[in-house]
C-alpha positions in Angstrom: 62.9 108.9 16.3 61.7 110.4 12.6 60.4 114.4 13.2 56.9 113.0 12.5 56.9 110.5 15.5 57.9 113.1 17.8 55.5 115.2 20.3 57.4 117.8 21.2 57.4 118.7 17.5 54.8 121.2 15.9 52.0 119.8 13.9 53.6 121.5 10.8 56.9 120.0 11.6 55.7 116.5 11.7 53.1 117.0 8.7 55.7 118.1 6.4 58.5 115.6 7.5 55.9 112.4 7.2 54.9 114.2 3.7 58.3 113.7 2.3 58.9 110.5 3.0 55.7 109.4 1.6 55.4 107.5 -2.0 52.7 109.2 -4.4 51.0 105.9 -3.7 51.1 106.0 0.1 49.7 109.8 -0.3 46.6 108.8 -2.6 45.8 106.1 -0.2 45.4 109.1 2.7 43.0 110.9 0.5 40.8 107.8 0.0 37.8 106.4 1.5 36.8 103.8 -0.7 36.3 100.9 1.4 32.9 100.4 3.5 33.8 99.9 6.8 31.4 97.1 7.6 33.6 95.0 5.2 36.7 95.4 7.5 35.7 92.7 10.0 33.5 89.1 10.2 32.2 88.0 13.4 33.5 84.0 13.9 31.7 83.4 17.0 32.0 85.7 19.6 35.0 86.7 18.2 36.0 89.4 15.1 38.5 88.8 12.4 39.4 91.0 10.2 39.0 90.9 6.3 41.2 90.0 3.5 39.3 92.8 1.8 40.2 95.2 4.6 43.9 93.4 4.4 44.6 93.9 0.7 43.3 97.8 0.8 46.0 98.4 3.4 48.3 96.3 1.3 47.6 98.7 -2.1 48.1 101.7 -0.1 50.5 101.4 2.5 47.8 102.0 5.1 43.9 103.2 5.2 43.3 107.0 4.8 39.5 107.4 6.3 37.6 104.3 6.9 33.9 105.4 7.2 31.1 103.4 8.9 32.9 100.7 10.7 30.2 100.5 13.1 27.1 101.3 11.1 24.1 98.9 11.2 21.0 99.1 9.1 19.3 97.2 6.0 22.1 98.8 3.7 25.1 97.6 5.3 23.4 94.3 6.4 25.0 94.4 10.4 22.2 93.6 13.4 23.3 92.1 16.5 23.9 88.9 15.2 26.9 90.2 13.0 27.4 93.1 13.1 29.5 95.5 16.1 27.8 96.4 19.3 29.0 98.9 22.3 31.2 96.6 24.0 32.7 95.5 20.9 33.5 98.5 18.9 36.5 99.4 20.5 37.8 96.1 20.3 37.4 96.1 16.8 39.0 99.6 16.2 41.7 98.8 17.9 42.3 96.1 15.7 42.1 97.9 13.1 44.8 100.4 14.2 46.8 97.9 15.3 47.3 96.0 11.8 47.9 99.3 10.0 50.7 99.8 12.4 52.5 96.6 12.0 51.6 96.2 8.5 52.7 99.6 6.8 56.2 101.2 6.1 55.2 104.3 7.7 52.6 103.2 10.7 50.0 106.2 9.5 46.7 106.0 11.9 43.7 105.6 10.0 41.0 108.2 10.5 37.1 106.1 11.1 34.3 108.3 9.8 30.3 107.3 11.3 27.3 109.2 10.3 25.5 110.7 13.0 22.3 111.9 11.3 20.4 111.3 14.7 22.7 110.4 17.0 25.2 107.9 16.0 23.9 105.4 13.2 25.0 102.2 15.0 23.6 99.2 17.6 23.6 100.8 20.9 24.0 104.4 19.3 21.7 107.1 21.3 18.7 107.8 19.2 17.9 111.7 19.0 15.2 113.4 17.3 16.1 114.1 13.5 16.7 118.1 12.5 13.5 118.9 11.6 12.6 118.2 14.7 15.8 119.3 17.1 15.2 122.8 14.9 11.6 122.8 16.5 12.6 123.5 19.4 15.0 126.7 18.6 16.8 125.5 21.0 20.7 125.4 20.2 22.1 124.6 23.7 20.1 121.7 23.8 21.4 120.8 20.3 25.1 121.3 22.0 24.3 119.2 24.7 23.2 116.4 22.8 26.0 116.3 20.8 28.3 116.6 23.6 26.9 112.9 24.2 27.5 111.8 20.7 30.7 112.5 20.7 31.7 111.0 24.1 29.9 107.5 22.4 31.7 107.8 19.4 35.0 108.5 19.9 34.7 105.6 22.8 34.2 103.0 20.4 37.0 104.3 18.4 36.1 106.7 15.8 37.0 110.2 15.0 34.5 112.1 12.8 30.8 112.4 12.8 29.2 113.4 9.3 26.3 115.5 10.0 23.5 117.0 8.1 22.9 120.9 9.5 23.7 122.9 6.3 20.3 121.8 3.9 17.7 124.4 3.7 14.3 123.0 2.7 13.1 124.9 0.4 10.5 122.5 -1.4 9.2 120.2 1.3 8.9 117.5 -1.2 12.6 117.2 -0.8 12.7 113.5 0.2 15.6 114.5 3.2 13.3 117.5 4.2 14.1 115.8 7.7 17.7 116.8 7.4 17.4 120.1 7.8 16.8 122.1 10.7 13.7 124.3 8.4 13.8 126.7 5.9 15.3 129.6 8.0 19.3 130.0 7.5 19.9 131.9 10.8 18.1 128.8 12.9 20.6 126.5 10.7 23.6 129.0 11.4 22.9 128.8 15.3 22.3 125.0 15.3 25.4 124.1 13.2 27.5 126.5 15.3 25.7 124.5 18.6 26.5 120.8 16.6 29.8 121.9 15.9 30.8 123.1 19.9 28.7 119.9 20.7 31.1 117.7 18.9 34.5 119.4 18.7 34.3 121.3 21.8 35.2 125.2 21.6 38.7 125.2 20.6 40.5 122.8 18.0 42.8 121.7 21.4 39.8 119.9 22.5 39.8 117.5 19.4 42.9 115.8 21.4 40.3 115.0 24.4 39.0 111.4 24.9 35.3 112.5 24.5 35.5 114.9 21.5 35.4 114.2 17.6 36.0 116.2 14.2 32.5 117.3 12.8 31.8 117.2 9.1 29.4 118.7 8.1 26.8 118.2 5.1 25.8 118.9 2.4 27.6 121.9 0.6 25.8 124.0 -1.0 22.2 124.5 -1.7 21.3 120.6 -2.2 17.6 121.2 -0.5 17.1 123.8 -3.5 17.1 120.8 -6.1 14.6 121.6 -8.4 11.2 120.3 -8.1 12.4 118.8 -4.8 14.0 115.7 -6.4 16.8 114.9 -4.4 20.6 116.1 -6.0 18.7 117.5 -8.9 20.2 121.0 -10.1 19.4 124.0 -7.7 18.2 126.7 -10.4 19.3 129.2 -7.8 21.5 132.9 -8.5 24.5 134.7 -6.2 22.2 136.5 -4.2 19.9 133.4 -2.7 22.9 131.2 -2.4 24.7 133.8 -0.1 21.8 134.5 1.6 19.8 131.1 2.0 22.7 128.9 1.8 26.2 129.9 2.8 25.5 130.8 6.5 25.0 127.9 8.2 28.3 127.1 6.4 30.2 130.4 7.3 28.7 129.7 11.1 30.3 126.2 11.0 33.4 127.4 9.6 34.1 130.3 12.4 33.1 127.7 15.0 36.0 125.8 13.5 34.7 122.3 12.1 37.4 120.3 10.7 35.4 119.5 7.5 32.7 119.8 5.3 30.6 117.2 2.5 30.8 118.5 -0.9 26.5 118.1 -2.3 25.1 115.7 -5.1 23.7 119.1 -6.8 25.2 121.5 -9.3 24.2 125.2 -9.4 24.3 127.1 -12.1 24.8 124.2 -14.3 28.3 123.1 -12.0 28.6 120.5 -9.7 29.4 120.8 -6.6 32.1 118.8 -6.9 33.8 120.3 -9.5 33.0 123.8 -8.4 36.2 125.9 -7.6 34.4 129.0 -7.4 32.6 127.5 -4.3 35.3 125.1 -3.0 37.8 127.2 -2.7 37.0 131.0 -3.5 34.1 131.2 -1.2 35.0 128.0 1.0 38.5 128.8 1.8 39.1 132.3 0.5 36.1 134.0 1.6 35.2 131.8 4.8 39.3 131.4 5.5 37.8 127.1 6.0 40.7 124.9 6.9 39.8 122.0 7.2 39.0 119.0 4.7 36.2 118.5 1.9 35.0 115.1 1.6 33.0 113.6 -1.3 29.8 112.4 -0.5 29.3 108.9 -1.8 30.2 108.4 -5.8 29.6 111.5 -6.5 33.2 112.2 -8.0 32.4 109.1 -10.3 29.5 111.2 -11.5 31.8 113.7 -12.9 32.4 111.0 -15.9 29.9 112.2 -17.8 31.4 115.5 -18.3 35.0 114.1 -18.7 34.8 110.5 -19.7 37.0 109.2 -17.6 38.3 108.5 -13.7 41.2 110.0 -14.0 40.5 113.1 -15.4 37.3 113.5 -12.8 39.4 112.8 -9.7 41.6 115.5 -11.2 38.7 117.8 -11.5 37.6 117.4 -8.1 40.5 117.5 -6.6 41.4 120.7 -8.7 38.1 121.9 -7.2 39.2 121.7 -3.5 37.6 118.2 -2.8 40.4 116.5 -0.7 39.0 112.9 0.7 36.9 111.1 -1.4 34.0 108.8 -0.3 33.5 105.2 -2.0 34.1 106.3 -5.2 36.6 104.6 -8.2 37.9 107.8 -9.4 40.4 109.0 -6.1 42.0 105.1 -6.6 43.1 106.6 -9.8 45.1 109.7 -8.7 48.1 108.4 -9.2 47.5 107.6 -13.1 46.1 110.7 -13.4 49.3 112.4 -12.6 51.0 110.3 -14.5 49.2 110.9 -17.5 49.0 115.0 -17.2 45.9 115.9 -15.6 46.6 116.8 -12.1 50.4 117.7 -10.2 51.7 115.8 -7.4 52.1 119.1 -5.5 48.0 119.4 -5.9 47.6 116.0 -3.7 50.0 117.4 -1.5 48.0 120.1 -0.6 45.5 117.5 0.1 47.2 115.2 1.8 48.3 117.8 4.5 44.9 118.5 5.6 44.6 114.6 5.8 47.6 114.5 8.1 47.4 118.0 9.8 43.9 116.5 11.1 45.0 113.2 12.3 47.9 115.1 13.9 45.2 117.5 15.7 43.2 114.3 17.2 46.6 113.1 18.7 45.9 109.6 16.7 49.8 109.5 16.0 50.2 109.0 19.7 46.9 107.3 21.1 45.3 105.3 18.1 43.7 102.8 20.2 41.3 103.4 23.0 40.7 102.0 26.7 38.5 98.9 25.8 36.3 99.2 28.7 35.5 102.6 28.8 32.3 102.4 26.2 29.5 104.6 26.9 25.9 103.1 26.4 22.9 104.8 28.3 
């Protein structure tokens, strides 16, 4: 038995032995998350097969880092009842899922499944629960624990691991068009929610994330996207040091003590850099000043976006991943990692840094030694 496969070995052990016997292709495939999960499986009946699409990605990359919204149905991803992933057959599906990646790859890596849960979780047979605009009416953040207690125990039934969810925007225009996102305008109502989202989901100590009813929470959006300027969505936020540390940063700071495993880079720059290439908010205030372990996922394309400032995919994965961005999120540019070490832009020990956080996490949820999950213990009310 490899140090990695074993239990009774410490998280760091097992990270550290699994990282060295990776290929710098196997460790860019953990840091992406480029497929849509809805594109994993087809329905032939009352069966599910899965995809060649899903079959080549874990061909390319020995495996599937983060697969996110497996079971999301709405107009976008085109999944209702007649195609697309119900209760009952969620964890069927995930299981599936985990079960190819183990038979198919050289080193058997679980795959982490990321769902949005913007109110409650964004699939058929997901709870519905008011949106944050209207859970922050009630200023009430054990209610906001409780219901996310719930979430969790749905989610990580089905099979998934990490729930992306809105509680750091503050409105400040309320012609924002994701005004609804936010819990108001006040950061100490968003600090106490987030903090209450984050229990709700996680549980109160990172031990929990092992339990059967328990996820990782990522939260969104970092920092200061609901201060885009005349309340156009991921415009630039024309904001100085003093309002983003007082508006913006605490609901972040709050989600950090309370321990969140991760956190969505914003759409917006400030100050005239984005987000995502931001090092000065990434990883001095993030990690330095917060002392935030956890990961820093992309939110969708928005590392591609970077090309206008560099020109290229490689050099903009290497920006962001330079930044502290660690997983991306369907984008083109973290598929290109590995050229972009080749050619200069970014070190191999850079994605390593990365890559342990990948691991270390999947490592924390105990996916290494229960990937699958009981089939008929799905939770619909």
């Amino acid at each position: 038995m490899a140090v990695y496969q074993d239990p009774s070995r410490t998280i760091e052990e097992r990270v550290e032995d699994l990282l060295q016997r990776m290929t710098l292709t196997e460790k860019v495939g953990q840091l992406n998350q480029h497929l849509y999960g809805w594109q994993s499986y087809e329905k032939t009946g009352q069966d599910f097969v899965l995809t060649e699409t899903f079959k080549n990605e874990v061909e390319k990359w020995g495996g599937i880092g983060t697969l996110y919204g497996l079971f999301r149905a709405d107009p976008w991803s085109g999944r209702t009842y007649e195609n697309g992933l119900n209760a009952q057959d969620s964890p069927k599906v995930a299981n599936k899922i985990q079960q190819y990646i183990l038979d198919h790859t050289r080193l058997g890596i679980p795959a982490l499944l990321s769902e949005e849960t913007p109110h409650g979780h964004q699939a058929l047979d997901g709870t519905v629960i008011p949106t944050n605009i209207g859970s922050g009416s009630t200023w009430n953040p054990e209610l906001m624990q409780d219901m996310y207690e719930q979430i969790a125990k749905e989610i990580r039934a089905r099979g998934a691991h990490l729930g992306l969810i809105s509680t750091l925007d503050i409105v400040r225009d309320p012609r924002w068009g994701r005004t609804e996102e936010s819990f108001s305008e006040d950061p100490y109502l968003a600090s106490k929610m987030t903090e209450a989202a984050v229990y709700g989901l996680q549980g109160s100590s990172k031990k929990d994330l092992k339990r059967n009813d328990k996820i990782g929470a990522v939260l969104k959006h970092f920092a200061a996207q609901g201060s885009g300027e005349g309340g156009i969505n991921a415009a630039p936020a024309l904001i100085g040091k003093r309002e983003l540390y007082d508006i913006h940063l605490p609901a972040m700071r709050a989600g950090a003590e309370a321990g969140a495993v991760g956190c969505m880079a914003a759409y917006n720059e400030i100050d005239g850099i984005p987000c995502h290439a931001n090092k000065e908010l990434l990883t001095d205030i993030l990690r330095d000043e917060m002392n935030f372990d956890g990961i820093v996922m992309a939110d969708g394309v928005a590392i591609d976006r970077l090309n206008m400032l560099t020109g290229s995919y490689e050099k903009s994965a290497a920006m962001a991943l330079s930044a502290g961005v660690n997983v991306s999120l369907w984008d083109k540019s973290f598929t290109t990692l590995e050229e972009a070490v080749n050619q200069g832009y970014v070190s191999e020990e850079a994605i390593d840094q990365s890559v342990r956080l990948v691991l270390r996490l999947k490592f924390s949820l105990g996916l290494f030694e229960n990937r699958c999950v009981d089939e008929g213990n799905v939770l619909t009310v």
